[in-house]
Backbone atoms as SQL, in Angstrom:
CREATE TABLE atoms (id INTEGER PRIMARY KEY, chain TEXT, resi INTEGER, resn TEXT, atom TEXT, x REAL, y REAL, z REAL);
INSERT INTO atoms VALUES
  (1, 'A', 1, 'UNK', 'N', 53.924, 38.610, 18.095),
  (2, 'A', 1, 'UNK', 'CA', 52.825, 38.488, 17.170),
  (3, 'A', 1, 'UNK', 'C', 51.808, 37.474, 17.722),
  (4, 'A', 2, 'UNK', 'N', 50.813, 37.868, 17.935),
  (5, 'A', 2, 'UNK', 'CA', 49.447, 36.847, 18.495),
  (6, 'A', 2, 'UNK', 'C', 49.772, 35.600, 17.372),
  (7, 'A', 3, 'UNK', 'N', 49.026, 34.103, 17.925),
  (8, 'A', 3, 'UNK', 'CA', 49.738, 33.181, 17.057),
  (9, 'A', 3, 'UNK', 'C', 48.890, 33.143, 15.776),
  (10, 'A', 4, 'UNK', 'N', 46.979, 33.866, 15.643),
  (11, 'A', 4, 'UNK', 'CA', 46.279, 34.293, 14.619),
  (12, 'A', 4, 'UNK', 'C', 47.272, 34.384, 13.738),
  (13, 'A', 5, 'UNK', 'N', 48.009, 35.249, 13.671),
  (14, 'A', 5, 'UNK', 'CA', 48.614, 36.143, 12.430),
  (15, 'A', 5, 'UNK', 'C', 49.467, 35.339, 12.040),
  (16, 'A', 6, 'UNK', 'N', 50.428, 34.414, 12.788),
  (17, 'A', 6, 'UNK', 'CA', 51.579, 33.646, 12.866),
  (18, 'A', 6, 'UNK', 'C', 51.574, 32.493, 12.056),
  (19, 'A', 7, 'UNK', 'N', 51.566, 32.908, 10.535),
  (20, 'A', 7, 'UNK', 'CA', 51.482, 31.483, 9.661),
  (21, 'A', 7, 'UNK', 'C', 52.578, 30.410, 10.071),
  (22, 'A', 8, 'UNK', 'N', 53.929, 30.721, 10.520),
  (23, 'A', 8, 'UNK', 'CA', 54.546, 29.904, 10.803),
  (24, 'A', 8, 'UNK', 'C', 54.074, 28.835, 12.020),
  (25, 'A', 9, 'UNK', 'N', 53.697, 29.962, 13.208),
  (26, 'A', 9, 'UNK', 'CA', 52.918, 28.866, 13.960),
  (27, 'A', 9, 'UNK', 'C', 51.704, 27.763, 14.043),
  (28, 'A', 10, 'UNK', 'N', 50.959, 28.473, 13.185),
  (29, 'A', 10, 'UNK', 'CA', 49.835, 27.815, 12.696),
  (30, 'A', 10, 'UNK', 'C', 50.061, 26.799, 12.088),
  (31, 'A', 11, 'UNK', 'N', 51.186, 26.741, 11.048),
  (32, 'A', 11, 'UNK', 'CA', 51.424, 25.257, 10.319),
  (33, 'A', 11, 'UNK', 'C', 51.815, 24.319, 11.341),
  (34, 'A', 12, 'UNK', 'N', 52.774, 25.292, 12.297),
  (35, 'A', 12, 'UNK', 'CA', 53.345, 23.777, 13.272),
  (36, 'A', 12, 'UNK', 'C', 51.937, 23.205, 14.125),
  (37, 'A', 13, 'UNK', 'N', 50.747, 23.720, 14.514),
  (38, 'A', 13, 'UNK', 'CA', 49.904, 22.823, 15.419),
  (39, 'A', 13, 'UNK', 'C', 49.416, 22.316, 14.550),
  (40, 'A', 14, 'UNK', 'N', 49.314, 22.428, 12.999),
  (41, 'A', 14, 'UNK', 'CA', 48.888, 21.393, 12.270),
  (42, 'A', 14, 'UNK', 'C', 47.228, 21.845, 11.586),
  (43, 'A', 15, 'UNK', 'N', 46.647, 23.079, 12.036),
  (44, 'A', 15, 'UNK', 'CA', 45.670, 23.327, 11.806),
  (45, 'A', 15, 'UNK', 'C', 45.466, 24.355, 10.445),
  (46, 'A', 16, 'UNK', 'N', 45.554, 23.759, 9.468),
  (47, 'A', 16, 'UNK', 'CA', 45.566, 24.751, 8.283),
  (48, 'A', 16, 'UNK', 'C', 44.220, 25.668, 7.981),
  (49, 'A', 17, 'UNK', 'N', 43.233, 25.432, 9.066),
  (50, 'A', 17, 'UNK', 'CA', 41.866, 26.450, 8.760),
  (51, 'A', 17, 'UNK', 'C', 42.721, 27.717, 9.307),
  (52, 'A', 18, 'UNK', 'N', 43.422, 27.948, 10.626),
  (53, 'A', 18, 'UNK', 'CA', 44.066, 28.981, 10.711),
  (54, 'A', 18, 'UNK', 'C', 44.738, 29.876, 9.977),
  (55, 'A', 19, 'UNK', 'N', 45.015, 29.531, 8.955),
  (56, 'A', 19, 'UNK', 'CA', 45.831, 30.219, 7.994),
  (57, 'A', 19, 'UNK', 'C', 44.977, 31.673, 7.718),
  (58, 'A', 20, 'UNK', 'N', 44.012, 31.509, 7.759),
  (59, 'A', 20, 'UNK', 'CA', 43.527, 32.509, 7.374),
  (60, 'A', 20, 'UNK', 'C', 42.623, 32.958, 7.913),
  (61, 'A', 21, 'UNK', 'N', 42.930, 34.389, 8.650),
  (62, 'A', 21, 'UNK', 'CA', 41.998, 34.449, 9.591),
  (63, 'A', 21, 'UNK', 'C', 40.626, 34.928, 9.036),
  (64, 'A', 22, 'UNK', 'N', 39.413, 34.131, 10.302),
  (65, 'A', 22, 'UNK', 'CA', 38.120, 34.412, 9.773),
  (66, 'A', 22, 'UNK', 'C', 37.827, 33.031, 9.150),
  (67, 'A', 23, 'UNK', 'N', 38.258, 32.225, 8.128),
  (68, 'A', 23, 'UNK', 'CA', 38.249, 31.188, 7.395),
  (69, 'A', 23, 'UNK', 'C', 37.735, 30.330, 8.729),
  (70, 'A', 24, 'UNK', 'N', 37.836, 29.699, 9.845),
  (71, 'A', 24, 'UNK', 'CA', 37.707, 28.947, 10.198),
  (72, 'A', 24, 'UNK', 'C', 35.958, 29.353, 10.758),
  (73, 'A', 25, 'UNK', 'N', 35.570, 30.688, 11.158),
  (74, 'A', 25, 'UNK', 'CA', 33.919, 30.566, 11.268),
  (75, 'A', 25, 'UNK', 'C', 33.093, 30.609, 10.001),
  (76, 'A', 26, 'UNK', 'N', 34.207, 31.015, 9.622),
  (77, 'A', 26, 'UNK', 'CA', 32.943, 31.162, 7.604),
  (78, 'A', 26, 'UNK', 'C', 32.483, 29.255, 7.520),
  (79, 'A', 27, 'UNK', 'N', 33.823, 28.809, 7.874),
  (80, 'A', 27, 'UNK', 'CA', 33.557, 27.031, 7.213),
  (81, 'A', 27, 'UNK', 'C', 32.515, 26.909, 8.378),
  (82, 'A', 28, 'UNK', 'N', 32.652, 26.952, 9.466),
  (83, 'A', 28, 'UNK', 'CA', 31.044, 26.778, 10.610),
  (84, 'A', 28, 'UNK', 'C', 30.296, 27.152, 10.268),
  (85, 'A', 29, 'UNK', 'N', 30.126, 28.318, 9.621),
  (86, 'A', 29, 'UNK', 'CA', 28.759, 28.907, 9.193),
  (87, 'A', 29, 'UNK', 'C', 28.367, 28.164, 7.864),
  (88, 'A', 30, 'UNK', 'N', 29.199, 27.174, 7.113),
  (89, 'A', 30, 'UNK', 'CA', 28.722, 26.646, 6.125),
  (90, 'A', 30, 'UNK', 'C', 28.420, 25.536, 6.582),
  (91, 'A', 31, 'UNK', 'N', 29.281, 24.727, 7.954),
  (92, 'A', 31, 'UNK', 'CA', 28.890, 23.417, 8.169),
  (93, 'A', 31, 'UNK', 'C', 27.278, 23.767, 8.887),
  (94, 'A', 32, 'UNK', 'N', 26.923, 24.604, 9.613),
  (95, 'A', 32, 'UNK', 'CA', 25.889, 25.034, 10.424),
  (96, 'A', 32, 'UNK', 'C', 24.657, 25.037, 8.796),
  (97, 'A', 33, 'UNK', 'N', 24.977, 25.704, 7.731),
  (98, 'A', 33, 'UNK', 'CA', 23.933, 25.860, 6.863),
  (99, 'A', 33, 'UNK', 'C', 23.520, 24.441, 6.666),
  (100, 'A', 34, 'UNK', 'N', 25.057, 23.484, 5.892),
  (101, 'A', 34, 'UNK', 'CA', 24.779, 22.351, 5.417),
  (102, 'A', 34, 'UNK', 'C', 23.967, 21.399, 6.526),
  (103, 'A', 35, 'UNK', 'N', 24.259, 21.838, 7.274),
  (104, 'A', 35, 'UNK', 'CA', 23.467, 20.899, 8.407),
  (105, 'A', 35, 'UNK', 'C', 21.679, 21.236, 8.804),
  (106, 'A', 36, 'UNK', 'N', 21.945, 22.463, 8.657),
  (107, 'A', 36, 'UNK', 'CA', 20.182, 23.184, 8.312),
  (108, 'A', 36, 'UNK', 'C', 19.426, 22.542, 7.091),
  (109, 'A', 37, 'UNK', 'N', 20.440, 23.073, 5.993),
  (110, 'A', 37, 'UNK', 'CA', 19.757, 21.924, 4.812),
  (111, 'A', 37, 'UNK', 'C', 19.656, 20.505, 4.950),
  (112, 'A', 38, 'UNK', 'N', 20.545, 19.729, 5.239),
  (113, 'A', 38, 'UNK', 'CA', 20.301, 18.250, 5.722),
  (114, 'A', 38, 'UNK', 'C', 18.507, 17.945, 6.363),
  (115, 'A', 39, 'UNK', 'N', 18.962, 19.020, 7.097),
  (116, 'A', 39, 'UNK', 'CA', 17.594, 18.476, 8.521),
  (117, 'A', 39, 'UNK', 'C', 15.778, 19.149, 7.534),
  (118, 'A', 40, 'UNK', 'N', 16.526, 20.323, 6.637),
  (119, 'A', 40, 'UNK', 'CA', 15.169, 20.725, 5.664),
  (120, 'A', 40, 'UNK', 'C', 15.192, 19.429, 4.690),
  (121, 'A', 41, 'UNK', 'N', 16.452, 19.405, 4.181),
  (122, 'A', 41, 'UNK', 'CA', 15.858, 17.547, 3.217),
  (123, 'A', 41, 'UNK', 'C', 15.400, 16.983, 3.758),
  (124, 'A', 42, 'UNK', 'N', 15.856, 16.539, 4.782),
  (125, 'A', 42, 'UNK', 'CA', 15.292, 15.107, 5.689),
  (126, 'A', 42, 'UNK', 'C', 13.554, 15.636, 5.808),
  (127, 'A', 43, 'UNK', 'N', 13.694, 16.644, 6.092),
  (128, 'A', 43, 'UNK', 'CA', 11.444, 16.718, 6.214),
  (129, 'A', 43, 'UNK', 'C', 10.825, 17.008, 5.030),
  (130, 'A', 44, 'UNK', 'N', 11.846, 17.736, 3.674),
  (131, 'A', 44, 'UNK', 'CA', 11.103, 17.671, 2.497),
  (132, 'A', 44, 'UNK', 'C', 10.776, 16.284, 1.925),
  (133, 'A', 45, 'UNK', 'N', 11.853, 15.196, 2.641),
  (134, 'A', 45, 'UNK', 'CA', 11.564, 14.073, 2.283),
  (135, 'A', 45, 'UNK', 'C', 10.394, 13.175, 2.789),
  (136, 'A', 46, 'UNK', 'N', 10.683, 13.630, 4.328),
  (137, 'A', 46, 'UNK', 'CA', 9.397, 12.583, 5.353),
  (138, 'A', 46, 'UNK', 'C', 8.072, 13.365, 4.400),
  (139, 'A', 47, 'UNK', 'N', 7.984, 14.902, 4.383),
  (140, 'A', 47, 'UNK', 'CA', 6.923, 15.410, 3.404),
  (141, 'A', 47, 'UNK', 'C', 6.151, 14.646, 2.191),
  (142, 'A', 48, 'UNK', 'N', 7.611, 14.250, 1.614),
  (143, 'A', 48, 'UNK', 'CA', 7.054, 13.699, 0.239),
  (144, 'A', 48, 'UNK', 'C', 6.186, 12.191, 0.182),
  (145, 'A', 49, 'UNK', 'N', 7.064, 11.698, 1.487),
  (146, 'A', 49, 'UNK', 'CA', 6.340, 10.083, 1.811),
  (147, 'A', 49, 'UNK', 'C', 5.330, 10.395, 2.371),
  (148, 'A', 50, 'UNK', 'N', 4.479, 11.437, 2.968),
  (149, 'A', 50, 'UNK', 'CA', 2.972, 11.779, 3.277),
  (150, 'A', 50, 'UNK', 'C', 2.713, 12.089, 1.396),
  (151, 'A', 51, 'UNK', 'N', 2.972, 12.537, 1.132),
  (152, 'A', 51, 'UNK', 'CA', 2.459, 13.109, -0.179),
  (153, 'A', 51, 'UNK', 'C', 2.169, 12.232, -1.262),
  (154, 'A', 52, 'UNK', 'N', 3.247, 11.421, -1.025),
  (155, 'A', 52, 'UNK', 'CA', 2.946, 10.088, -2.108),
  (156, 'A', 52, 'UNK', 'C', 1.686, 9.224, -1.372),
  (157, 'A', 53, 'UNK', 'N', 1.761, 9.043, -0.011),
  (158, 'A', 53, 'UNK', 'CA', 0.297, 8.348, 0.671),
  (159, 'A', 53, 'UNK', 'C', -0.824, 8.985, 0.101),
  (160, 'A', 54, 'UNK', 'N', -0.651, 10.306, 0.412),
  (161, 'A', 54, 'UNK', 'CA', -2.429, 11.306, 0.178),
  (162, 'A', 54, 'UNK', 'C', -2.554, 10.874, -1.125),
  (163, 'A', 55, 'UNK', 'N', -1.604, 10.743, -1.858),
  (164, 'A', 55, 'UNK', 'CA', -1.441, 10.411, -3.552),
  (165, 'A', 55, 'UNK', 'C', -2.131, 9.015, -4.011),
  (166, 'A', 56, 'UNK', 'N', -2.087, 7.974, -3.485),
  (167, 'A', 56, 'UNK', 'CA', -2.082, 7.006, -3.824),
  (168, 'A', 56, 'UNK', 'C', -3.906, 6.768, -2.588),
  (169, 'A', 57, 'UNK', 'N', -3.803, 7.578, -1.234),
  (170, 'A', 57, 'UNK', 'CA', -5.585, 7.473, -1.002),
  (171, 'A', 57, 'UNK', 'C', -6.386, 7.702, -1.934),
  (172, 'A', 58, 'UNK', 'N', -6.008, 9.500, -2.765),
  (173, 'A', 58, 'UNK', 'CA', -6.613, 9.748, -3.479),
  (174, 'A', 58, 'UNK', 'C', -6.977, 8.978, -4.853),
  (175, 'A', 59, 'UNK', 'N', -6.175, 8.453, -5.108),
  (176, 'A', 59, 'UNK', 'CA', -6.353, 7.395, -6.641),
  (177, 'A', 59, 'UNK', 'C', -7.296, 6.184, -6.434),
  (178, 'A', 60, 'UNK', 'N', -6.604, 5.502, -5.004),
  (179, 'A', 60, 'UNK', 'CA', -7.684, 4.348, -4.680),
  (180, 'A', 60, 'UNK', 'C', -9.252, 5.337, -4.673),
  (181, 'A', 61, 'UNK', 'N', -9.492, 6.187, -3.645),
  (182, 'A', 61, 'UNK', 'CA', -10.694, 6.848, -3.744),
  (183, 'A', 61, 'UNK', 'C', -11.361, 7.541, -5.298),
  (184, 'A', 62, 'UNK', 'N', -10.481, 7.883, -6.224),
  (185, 'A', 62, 'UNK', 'CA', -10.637, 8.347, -7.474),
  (186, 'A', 62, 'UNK', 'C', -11.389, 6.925, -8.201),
  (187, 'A', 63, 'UNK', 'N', -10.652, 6.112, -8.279),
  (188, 'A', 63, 'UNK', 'CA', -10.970, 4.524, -8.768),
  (189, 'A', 63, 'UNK', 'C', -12.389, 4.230, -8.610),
  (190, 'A', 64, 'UNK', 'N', -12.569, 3.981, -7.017),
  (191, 'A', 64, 'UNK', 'CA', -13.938, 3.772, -6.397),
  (192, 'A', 64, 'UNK', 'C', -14.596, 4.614, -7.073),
  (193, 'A', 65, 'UNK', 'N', -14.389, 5.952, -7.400),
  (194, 'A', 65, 'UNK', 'CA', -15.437, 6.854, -7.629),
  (195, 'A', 65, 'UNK', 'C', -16.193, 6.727, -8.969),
  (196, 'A', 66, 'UNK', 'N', -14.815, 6.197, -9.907),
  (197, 'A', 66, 'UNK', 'CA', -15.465, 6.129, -11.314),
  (198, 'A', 66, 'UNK', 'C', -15.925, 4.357, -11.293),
  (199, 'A', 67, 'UNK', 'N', -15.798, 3.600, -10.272),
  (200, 'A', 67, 'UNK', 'CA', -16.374, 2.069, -10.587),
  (201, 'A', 67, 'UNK', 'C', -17.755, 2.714, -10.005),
  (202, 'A', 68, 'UNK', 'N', -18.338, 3.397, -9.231),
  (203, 'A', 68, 'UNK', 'CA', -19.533, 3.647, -9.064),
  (204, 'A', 68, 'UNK', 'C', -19.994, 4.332, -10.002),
  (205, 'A', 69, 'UNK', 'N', -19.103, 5.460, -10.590),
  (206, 'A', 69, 'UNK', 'CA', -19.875, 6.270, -11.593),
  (207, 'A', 69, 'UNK', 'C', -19.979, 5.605, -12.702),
  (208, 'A', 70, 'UNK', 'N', -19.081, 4.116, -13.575),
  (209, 'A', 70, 'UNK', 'CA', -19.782, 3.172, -14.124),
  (210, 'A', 70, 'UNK', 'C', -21.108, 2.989, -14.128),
  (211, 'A', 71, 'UNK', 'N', -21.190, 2.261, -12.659),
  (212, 'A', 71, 'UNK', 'CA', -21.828, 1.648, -12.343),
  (213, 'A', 71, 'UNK', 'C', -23.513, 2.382, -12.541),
  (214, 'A', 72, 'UNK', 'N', -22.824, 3.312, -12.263),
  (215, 'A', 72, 'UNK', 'CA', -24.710, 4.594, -11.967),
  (216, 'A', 72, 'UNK', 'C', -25.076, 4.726, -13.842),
  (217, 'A', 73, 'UNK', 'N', -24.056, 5.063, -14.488),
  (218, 'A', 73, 'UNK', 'CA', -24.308, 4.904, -15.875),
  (219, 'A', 73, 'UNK', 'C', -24.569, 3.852, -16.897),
  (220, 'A', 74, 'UNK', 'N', -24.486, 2.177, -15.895),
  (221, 'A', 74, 'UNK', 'CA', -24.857, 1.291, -16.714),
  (222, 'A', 74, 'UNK', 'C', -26.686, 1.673, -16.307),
  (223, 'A', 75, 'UNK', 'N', -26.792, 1.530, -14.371),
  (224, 'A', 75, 'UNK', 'CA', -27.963, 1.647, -14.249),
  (225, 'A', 75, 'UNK', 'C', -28.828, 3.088, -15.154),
  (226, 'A', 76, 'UNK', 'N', -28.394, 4.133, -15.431),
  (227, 'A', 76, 'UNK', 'CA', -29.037, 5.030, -16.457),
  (228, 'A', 76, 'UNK', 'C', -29.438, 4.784, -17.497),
  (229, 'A', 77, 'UNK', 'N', -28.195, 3.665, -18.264),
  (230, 'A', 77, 'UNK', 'CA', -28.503, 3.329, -19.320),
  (231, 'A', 77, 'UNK', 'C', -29.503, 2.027, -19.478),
  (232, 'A', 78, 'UNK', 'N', -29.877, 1.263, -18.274),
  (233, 'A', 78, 'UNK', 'CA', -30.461, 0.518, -18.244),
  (234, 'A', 78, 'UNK', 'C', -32.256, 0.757, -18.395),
  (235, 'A', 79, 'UNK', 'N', -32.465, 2.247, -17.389),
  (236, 'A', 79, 'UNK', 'CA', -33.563, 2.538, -17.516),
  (237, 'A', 79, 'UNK', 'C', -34.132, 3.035, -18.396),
  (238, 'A', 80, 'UNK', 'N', -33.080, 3.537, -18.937),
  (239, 'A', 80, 'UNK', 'CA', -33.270, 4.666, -20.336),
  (240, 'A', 80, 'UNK', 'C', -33.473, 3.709, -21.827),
  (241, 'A', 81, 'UNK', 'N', -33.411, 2.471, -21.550),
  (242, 'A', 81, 'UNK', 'CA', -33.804, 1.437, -22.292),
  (243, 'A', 81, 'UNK', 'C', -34.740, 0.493, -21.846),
  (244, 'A', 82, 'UNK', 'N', -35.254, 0.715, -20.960),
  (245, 'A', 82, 'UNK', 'CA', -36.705, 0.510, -20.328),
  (246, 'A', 82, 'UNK', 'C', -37.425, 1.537, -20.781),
  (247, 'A', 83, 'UNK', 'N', -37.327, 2.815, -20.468),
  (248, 'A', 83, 'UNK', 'CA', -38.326, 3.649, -20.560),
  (249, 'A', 83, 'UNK', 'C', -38.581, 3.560, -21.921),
  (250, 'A', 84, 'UNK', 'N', -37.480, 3.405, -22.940),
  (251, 'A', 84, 'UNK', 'CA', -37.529, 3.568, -24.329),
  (252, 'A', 84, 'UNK', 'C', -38.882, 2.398, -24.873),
  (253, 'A', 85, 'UNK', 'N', -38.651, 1.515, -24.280),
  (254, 'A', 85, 'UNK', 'CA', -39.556, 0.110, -25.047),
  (255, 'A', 85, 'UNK', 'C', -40.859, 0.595, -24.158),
  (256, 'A', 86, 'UNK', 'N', -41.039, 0.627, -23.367),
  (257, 'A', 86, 'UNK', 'CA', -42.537, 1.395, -22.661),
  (258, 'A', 86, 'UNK', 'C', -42.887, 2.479, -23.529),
  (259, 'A', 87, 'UNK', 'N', -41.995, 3.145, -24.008),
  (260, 'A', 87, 'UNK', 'CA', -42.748, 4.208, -24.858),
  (261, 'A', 87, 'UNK', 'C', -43.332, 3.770, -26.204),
  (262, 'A', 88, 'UNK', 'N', -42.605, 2.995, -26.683),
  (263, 'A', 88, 'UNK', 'CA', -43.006, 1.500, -27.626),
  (264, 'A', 88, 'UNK', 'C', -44.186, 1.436, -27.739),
  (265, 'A', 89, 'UNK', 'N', -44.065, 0.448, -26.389),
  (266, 'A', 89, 'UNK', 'CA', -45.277, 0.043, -26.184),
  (267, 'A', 89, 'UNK', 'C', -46.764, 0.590, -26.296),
  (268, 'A', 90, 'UNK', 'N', -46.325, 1.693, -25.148),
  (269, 'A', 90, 'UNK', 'CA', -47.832, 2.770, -25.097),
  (270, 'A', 90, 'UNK', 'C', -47.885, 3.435, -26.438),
  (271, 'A', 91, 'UNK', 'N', -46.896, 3.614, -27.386),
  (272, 'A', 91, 'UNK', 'CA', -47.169, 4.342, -28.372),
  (273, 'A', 91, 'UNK', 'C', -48.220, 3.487, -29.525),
  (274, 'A', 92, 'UNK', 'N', -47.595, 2.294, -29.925),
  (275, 'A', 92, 'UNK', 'CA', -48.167, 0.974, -30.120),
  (276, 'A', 92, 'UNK', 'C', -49.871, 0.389, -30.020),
  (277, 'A', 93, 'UNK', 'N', -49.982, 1.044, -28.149),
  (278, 'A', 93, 'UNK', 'CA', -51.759, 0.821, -27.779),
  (279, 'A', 93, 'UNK', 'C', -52.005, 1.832, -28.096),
  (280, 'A', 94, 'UNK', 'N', -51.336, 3.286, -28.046),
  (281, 'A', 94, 'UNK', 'CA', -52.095, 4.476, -28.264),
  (282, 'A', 94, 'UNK', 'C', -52.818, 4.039, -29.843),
  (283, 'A', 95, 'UNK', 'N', -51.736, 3.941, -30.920),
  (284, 'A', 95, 'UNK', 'CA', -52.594, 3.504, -32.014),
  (285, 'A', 95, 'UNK', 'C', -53.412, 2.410, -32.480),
  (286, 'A', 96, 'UNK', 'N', -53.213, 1.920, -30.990),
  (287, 'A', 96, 'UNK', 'CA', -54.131, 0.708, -31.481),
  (288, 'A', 96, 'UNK', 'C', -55.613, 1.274, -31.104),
  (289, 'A', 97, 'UNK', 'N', -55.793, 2.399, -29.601),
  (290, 'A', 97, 'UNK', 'CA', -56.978, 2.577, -29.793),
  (291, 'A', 97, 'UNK', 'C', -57.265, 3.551, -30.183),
  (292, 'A', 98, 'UNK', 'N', -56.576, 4.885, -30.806),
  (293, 'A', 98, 'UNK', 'CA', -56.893, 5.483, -31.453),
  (294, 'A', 98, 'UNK', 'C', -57.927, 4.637, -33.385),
  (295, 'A', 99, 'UNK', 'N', -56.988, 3.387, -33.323),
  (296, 'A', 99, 'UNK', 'CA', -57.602, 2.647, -34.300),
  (297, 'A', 99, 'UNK', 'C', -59.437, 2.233, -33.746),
  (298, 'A', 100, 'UNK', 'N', -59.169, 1.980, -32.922),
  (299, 'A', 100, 'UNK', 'CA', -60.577, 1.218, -32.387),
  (300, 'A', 100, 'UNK', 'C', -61.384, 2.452, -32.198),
  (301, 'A', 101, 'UNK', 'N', -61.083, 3.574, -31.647),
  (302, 'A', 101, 'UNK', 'CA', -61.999, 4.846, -31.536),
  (303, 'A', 101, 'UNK', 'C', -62.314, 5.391, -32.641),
  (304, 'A', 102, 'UNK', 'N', -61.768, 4.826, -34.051),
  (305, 'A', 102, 'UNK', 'CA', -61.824, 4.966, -35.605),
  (306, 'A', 102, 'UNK', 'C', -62.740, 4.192, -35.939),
  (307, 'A', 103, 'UNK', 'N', -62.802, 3.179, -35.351),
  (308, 'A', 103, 'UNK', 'CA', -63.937, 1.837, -36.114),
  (309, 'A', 103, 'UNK', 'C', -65.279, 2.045, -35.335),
  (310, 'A', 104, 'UNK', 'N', -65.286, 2.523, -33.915),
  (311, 'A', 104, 'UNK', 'CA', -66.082, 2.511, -33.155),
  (312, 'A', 104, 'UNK', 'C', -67.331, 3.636, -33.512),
  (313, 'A', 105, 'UNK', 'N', -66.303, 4.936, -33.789),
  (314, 'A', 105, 'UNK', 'CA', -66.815, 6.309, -34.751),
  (315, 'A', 105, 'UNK', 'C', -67.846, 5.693, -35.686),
  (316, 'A', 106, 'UNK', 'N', -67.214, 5.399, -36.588),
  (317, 'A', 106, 'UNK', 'CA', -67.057, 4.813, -38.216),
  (318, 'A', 106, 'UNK', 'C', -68.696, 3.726, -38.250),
  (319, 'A', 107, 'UNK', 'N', -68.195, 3.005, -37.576),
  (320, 'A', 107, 'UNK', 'CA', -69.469, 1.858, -37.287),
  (321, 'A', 107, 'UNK', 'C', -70.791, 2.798, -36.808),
  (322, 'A', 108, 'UNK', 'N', -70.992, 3.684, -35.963),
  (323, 'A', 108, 'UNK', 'CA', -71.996, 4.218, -35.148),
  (324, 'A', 108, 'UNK', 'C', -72.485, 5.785, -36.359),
  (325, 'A', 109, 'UNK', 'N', -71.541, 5.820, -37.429),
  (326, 'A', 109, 'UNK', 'CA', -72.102, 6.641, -38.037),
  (327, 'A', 109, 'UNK', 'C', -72.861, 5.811, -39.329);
């Protein structure tokens, strides 16, 4: 009997994957997977530590973006309360000489 088949022999070298034949490449083909997966974790991981970087550029750059876009909306609101009192103003002389082009009329008639 080839010693494959030979459970008795197989126990004596001590190797119990033999027992069953075939059993001993199936477990290679699982240590071979687990070891494929290992080496895919290991880069889904190095992956994720780029990912958390792009993550954390993008936020610092997000940040900057809205302290400027503050910033552009205090200056909006700044002018937009300038322009407001200028309109005030000119509205203010408009009636003042619309007043005087009233008296000026008024007097000459």
């Amino acid at each position: 009997m080839p010693p494959h088949t030979n459970t008795a022999y197989q126990h004596q070298l001590g190797d119990p994957l033999l027992v069953q034949p075939g059993l001993r490449e199936i477990l290679l083909q699982i240590g071979e997977r687990h070891t494929t997966m290992e080496k895919q974790l290991s880069e889904l991981q190095a992956s994720l530590v780029e990912v958390a970087a792009l993550q954390a550029k993008a936020e610092q750059e997000l940040n900057l973006l809205n302290e400027r876009d503050d910033a552009w909306r205090a200056k909006i609101e700044e002018f937009r309360k300038a322009n407001e009192a200028w309109a005030i103003r000119y509205n203010k002389l408009d009636r003042r000489r619309l007043e005087l082009e009233s008296q000026l009329n008024w007097n000459h008639n």
